[in-house]
VEXKE-928526 format. One record per atom (N, C-alpha, C): x, y, z; residue in one letter. Coordinates in steps of 0.1 Angstrom, whole numbers, padded with zeros to 4 digits, always signed. Each point is the difference from the previous one (the first is absolute). Example, Ala and Ser with C-alpha at 12.3 -4.5 7.8 and 13.67 -1.06 7.14 Angstrom:
2
+0132-0057+0078a/-0009+0012+0000a/+0009+0012+0000a/-0004+0011-0007s/+0009+0011+0000s/-0008+0011+0008s/
***
This chain:
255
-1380+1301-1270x/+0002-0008+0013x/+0001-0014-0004x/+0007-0011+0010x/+0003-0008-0002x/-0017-0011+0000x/+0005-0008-0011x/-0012-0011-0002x/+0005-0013+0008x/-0014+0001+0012x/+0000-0018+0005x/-0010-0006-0003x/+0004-0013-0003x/-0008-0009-0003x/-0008-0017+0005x/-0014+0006-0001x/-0008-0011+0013x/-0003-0011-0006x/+0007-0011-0003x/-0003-0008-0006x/-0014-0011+0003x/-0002-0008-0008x/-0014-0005+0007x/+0008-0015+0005x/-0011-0010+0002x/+0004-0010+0008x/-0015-0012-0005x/+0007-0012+0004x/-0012-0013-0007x/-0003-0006+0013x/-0007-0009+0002x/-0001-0008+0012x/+0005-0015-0009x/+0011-0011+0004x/+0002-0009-0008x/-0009-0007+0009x/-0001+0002+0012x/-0016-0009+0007x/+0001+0009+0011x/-0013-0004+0002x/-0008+0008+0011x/-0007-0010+0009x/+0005-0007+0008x/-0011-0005+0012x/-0003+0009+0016x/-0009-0009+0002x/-0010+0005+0014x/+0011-0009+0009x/+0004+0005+0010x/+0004-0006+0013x/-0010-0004+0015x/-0010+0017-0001x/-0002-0005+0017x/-0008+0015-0004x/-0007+0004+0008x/-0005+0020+0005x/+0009+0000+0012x/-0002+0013+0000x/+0009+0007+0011x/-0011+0015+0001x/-0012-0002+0013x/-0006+0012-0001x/-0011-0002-0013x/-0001+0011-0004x/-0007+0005-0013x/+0010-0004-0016x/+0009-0001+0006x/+0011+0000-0015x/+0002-0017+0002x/+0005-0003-0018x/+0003-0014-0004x/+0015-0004+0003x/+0006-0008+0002x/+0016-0005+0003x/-0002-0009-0013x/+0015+0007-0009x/+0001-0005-0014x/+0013-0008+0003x/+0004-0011-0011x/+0014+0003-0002x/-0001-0001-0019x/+0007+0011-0004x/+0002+0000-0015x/+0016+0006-0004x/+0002-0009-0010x/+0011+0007-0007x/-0003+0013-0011x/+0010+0008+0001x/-0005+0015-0003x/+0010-0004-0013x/+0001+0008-0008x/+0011+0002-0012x/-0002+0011-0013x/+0013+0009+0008x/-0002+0012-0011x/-0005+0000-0016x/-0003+0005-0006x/-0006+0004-0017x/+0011+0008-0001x/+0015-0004-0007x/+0009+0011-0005x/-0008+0005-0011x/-0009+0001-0008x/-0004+0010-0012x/-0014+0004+0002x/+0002+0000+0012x/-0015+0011+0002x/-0005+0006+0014x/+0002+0015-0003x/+0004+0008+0012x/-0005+0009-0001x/-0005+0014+0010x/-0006+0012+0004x/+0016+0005-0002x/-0003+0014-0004x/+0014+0006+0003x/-0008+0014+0006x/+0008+0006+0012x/+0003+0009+0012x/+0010+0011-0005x/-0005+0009+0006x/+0012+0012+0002x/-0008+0011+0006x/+0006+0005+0005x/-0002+0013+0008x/-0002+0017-0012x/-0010+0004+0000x/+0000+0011-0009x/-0007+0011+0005x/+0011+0015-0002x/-0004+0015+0008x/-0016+0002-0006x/-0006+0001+0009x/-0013+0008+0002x/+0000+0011+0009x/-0019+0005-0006x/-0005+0016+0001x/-0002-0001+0012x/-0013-0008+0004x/-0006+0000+0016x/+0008-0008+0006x/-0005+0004+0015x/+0003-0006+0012x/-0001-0014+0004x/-0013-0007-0005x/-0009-0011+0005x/+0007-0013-0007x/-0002-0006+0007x/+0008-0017-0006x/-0005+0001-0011x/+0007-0008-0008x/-0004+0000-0019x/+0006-0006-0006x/-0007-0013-0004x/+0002-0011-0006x/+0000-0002-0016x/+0010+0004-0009x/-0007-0001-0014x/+0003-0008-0008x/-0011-0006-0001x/-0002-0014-0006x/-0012-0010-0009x/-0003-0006-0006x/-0013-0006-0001x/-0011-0009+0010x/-0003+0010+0007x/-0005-0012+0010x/-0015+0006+0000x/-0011-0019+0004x/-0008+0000+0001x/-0005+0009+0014x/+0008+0000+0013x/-0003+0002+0011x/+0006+0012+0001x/-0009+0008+0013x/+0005+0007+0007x/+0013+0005+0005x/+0002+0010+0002x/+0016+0000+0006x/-0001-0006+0014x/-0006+0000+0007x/-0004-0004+0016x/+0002-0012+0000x/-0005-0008-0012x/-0003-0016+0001x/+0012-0005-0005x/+0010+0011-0008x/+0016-0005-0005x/+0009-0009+0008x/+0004-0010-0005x/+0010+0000+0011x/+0009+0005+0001x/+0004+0009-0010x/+0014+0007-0001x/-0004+0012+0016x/-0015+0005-0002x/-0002+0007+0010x/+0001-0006+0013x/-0004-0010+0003x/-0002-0011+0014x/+0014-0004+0002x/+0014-0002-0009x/+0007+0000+0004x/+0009+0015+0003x/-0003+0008-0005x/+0004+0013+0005x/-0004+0003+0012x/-0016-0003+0002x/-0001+0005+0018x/+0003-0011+0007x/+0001-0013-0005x/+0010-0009+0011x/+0012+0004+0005x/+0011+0006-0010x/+0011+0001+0001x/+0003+0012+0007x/-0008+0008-0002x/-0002+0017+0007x/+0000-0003+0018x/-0013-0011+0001x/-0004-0004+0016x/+0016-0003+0004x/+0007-0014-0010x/+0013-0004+0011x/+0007+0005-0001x/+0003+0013-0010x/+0012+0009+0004x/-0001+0013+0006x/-0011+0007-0003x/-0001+0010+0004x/+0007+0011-0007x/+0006-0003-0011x/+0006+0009-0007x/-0004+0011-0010x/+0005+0014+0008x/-0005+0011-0007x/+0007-0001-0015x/+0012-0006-0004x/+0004+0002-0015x/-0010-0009-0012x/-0005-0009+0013x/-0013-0009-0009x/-0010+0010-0005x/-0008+0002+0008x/-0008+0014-0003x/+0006+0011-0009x/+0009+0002+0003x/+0008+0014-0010x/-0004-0011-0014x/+0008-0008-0002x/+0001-0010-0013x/-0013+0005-0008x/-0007-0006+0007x/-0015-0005-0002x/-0008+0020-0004x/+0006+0007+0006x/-0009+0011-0001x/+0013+0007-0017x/+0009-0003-0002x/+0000+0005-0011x/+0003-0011-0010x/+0000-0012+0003x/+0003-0010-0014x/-0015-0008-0003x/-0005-0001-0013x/-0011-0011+0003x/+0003-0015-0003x/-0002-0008-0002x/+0003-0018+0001x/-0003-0003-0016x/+0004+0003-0008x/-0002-0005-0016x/-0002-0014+0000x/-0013-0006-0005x/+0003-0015-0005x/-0005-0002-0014x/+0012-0010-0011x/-0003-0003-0009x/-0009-0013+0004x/-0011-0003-0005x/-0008-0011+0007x/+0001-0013-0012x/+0010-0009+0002x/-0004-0011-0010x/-0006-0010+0008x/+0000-0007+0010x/-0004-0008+0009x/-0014+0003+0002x/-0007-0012-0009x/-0018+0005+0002x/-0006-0005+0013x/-0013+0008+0006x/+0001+0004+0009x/-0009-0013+0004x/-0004-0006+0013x/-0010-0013+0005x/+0006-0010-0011x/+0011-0002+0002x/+0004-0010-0007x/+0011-0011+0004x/-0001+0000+0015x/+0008-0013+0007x/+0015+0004-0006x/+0003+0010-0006x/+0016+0007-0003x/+0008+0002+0012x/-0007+0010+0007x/+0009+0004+0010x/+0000+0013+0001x/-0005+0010-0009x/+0000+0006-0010x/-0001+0013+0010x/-0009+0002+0013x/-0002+0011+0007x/+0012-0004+0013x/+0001-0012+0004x/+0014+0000+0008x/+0010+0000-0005x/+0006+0000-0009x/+0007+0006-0007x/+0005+0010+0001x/-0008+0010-0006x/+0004+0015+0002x/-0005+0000+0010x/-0007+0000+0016x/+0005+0000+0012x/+0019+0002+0005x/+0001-0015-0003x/+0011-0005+0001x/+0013+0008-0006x/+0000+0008-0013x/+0004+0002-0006x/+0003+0016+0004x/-0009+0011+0006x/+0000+0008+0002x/+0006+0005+0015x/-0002-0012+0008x/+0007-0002+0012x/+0014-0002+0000x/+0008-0007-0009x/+0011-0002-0005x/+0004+0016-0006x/-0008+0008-0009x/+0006+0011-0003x/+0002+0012+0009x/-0010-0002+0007x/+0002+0012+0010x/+0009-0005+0015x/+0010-0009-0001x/+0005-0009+0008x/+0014+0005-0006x/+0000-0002-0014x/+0014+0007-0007x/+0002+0014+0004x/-0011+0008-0005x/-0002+0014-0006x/+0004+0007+0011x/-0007-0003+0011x/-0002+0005+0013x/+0012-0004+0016x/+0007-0010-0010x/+0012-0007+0008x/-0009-0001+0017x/-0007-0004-0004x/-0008-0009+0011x/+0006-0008+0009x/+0012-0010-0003x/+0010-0010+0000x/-0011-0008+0010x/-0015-0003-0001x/-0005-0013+0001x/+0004-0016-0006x/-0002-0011+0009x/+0003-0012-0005x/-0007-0004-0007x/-0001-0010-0009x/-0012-0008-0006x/-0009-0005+0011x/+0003-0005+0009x/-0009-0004+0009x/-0007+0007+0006x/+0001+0013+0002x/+0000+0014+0006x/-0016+0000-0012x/+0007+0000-0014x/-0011+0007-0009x/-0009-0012-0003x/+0004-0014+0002x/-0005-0009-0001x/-0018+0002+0005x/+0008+0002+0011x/-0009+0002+0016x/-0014+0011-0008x/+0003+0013+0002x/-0002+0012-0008x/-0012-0007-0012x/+0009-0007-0011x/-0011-0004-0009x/-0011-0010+0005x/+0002-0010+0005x/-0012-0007+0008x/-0010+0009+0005x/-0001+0008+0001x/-0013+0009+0006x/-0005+0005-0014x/+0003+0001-0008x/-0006+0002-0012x/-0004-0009-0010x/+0004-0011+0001x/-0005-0015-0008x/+0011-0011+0004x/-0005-0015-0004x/+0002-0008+0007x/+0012-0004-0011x/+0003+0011-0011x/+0012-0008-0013x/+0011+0007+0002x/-0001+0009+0010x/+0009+0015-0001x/+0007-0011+0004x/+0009-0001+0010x/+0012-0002+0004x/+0011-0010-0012x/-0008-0007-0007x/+0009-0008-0009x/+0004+0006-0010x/-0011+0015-0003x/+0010+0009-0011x/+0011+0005+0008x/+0002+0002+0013x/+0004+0010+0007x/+0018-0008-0001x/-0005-0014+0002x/+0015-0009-0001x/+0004+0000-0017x/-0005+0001-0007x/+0004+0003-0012x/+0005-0016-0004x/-0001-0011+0002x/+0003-0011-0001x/-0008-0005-0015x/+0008-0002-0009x/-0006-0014-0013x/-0008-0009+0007x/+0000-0004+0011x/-0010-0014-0003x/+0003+0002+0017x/-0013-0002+0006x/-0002-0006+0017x/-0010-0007+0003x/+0001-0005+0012x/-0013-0011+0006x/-0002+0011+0006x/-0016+0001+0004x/-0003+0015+0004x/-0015-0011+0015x/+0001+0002+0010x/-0008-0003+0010x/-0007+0009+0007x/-0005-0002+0012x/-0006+0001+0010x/-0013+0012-0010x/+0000+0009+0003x/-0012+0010-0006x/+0013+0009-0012x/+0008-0002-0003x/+0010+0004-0003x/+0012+0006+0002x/+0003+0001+0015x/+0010+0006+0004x/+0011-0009-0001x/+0001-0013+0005x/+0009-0010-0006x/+0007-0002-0013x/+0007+0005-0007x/+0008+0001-0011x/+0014-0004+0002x/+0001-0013-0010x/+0012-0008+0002x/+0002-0003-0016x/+0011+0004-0001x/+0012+0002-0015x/-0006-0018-0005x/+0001+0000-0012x/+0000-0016-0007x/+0006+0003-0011x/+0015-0006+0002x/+0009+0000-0012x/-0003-0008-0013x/-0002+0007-0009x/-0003-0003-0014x/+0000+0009-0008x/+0001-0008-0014x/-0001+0015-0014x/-0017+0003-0001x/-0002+0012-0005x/-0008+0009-0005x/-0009-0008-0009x/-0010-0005+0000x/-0010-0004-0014x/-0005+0006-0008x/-0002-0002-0009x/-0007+0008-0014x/-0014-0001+0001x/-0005+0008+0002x/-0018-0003-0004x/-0007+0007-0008x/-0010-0010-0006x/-0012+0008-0007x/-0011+0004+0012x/-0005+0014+0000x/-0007+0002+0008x/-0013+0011-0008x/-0013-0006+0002x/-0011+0012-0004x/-0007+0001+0014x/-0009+0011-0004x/-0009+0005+0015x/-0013-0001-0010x/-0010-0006+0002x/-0014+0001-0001x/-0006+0013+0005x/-0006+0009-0003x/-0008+0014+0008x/-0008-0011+0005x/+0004+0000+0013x/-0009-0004+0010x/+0005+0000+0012x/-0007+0008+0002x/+0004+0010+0017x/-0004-0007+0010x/+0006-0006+0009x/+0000-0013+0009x/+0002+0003+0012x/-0003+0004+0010x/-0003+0004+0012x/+0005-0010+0009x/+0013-0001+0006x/+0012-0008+0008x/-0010-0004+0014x/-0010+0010+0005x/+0000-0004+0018x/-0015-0014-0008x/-0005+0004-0011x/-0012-0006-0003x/+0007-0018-0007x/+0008-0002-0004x/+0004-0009-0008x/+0008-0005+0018x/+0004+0004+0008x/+0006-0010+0012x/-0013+0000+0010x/-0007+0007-0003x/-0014-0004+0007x/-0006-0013-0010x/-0005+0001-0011x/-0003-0011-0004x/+0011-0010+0004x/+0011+0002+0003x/+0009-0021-0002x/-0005+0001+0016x/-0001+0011+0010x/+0000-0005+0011x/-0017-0010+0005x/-0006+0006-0008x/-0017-0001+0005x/-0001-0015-0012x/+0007-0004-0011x/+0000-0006-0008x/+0008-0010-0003x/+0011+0000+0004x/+0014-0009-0006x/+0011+0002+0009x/-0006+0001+0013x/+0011+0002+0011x/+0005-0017+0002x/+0016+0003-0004x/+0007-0013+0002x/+0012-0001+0003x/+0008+0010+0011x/+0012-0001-0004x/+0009-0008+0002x/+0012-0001-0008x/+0013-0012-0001x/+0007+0002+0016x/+0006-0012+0000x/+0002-0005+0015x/+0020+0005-0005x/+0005+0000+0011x/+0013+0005+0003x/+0012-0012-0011x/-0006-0010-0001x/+0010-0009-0010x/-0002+0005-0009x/-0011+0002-0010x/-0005+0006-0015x/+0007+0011+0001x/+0000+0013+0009x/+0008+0014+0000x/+0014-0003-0001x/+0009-0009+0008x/+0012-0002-0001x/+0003-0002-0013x/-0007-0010-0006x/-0001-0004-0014x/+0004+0007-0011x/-0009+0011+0004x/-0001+0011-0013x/+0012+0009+0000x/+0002+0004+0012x/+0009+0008+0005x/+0013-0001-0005x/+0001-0014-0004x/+0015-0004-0010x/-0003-0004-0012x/-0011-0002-0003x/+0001-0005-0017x/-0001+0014-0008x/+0011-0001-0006x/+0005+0011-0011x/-0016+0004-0009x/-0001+0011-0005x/-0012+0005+0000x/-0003-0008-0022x/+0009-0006-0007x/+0003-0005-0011x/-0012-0016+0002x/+0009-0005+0009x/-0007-0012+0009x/-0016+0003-0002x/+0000+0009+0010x/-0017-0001+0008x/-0008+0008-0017x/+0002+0005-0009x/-0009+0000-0012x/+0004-0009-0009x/+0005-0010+0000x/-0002-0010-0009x/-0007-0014+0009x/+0000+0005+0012x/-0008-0014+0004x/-0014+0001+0008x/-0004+0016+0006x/-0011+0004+0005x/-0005+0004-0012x/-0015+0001+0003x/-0015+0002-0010x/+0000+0016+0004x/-0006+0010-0008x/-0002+0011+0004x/-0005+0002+0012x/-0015-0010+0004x/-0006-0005+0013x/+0009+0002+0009x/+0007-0013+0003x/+0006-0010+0010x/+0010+0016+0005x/+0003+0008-0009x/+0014+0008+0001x/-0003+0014+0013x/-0015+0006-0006x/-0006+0008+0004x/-0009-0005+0009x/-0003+0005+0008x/-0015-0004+0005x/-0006+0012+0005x/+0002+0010-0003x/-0010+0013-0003x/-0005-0003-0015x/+0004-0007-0009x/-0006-0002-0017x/-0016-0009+0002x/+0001-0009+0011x/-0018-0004+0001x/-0008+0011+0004x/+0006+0009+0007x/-0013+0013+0013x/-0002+0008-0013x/+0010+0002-0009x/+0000+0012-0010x/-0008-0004-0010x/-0002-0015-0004x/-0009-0004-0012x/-0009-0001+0004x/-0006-0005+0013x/-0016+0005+0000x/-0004+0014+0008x/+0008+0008+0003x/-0003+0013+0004x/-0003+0008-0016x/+0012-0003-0006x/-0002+0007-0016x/+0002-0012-0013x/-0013-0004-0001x/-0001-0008-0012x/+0003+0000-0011x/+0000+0013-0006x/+0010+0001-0012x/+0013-0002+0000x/+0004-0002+0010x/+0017-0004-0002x/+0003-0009-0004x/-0008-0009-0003x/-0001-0015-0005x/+0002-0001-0012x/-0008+0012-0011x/+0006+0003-0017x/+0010+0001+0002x/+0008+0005+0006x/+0015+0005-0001x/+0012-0006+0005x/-0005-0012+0005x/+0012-0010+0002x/+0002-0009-0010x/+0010+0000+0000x/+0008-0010-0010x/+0007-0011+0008x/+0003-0011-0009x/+0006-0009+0006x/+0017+0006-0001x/+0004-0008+0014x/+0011+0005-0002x/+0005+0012+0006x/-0008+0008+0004x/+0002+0010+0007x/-0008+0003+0015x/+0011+0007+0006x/-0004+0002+0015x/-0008+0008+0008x/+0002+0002+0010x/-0008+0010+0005x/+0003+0004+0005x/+0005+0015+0000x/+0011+0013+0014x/-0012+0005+0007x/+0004-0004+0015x/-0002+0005+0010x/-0018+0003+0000x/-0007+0010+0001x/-0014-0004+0004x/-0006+0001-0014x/+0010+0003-0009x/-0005+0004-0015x/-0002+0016+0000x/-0001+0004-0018x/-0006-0006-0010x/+0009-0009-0005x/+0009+0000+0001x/+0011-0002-0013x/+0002-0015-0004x/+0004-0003-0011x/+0007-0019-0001x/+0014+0006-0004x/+0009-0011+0004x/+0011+0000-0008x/+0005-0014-0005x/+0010-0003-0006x/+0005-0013-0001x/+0016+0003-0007x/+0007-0009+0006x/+0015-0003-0011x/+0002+0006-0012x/+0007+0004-0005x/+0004+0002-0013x/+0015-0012-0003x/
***
């Protein structure tokens, strides 16, 4: 069967805008990792029951690959979905380590919605599946556009193309399992500050080359303060020079 591939994603910054409800209003530029990716395919199985095979810490229930299967099941109602699903199981090669500000579980969200969109000649829009992955995490829809590099807003449904080349990065993951709703509860209860509508415009056009040679890993992130005193060992593991993706673990920097 055919191999797709979920690539991961960096935050070249991440700011706080505003709340909306219970959720944070970001604006961050997103930008694919061409050399590091989950690979997908569809492979015949024995049972009936959804079946995910792969290395994962979690549950099938708590998958997103699963959350976006029954998302997609609710808006179409399609019996060939089900057929799919009752004799193929979801193969993942897992390189994208897992709590690690990658992207790494919306991704293959993302990625599996796209395949059974082909497979299934679904003839949904991206905005259609966009829609679709937002109910399952707040990164899905920017795999969903498949875009190199975007300014990514509101809770993430806002996904807007940013023309530029691909960067090269060094990227490690520290084992250290970082809990996303606890690291935006600390900035909110802690380091709530968000940038005013000039600062956003700002970012929004400076090429993503720009903004790491002249922002501090700090200044770039601002989930990197909630995350250093929520998990204090992350502190050995920063280097100068390197950033911070998304709620963490990870650093990366330039090559």
């Amino acid at each position: 069967m055919k191999l797709y591939k979920a690539y991961a994603k960096v935050n070249i910054f991440l700011k706080i805008t505003g709340k909306r409800d219970a959720y944070h209003e970001i604006v961050s530029r997103f930008m694919r990792v061409e050399d590091l990716y989950d690979e997908l395919s569809f492979t015949p199985k024995e049972f009936e029951y959804f079946e995910i095979v792969g290395n994962f810490s979690c549950e099938t229930r708590q998958n997103t690959i699963y959350k976006a299967y029954l998302a997609l099941l609710e808006y179409t109602k399609s019996d060939s979905l089900k057929n799919l699903m009752i004799k193929y199981a979801v193969n993942v090669k897992k390189n994208i380590p897992a709590f690690a500000g990658l992207g790494g579980g919306s991704s293959d969200a993302a990625t599996y919605l796209k395949m059974c969109n082909s497979v299934l000649h679904l003839n949904l829009s991206l905005e259609e599946l966009a829609a679709i992955g937002l109910k399952v995490g707040a990164d899905v829809p920017f795999f969903i556009y498949g875009y190199d590099s975007a300014n990514v807003s509101g809770i993430g449904e806002i996904v807007e193309e940013f023309e530029e080349e691909l960067l090269d990065f060094d990227i490690y993951t520290p084992k250290v399992e970082i809990s996303t709703p606890k690291v935006y509860k600390s900035y909110r209860d802690n380091f709530y500050n968000p940038i005013d509508e000039k600062e956003v415009q700002r970012l929004k056009v400076t090429p993503s080359l720009q903004i790491l040679n002249t922002l501090s890993s700090r200044d770039a992130n601002d989930l990197f303060a909630p995350a250093l005193k929520e998990y204090k060992q992350l502190k050995s593991y920063h280097k100068e020079g390197y950033f911070f993706s998304g709620s963490g673990s990870s650093f990366f920097r330039l090559l």
